[in-house]
N, C-alpha and C positions, 0 to 999 in steps of 0.2 A: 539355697541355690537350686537351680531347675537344672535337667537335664541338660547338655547342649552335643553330645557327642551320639551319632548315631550308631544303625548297627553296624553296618560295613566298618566304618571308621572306627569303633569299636574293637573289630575282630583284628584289623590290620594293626593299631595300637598293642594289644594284648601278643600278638604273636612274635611283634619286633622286639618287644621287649622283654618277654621270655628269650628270642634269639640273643640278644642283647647279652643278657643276666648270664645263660649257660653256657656263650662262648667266653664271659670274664669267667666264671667260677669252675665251669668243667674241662676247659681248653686253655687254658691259662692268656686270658686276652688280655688287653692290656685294661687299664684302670678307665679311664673313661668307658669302657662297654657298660660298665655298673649306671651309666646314664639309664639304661632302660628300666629301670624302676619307673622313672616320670612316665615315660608309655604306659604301662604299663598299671599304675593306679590310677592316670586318665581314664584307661581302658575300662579297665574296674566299677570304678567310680562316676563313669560316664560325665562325669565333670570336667573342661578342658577352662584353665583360668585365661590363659592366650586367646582364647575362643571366645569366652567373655570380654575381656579385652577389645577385641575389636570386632564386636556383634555379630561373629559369627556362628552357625548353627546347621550341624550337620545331621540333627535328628528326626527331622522334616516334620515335627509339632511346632503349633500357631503357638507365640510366646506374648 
């Protein structure tokens, strides 16, 4: 699978869901905050399958 997540979109992924993850696990939030793992290995992984999905591409490389 190619890239399809750029950098901005990248940084903003990785940060939400680090916020995500440490307001469940250090703050006691509630159970759904654990969503942000998905940000977060998007972010990572710079792979978004929703993105693929529906041909989107936020990495601004010719595919």
């Amino acid at each position: 699978m190619k890239a399809n997540v750029g950098s901005i979109d990248r940084i903003v992924r990785i940060v939400a869901g680090l916020a995500l993850i440490a307001w469940a696990a250090l703050f006691n939030g509630p159970v759904w905050a654990w969503i942000g793992v998905v940000p977060l290995a998007t972010g990572i992984f710079r792979i978004c399958p929703a993105y693929s999905l529906f041909g989107l591409n936020t990495c601004g490389t010719k595919q």
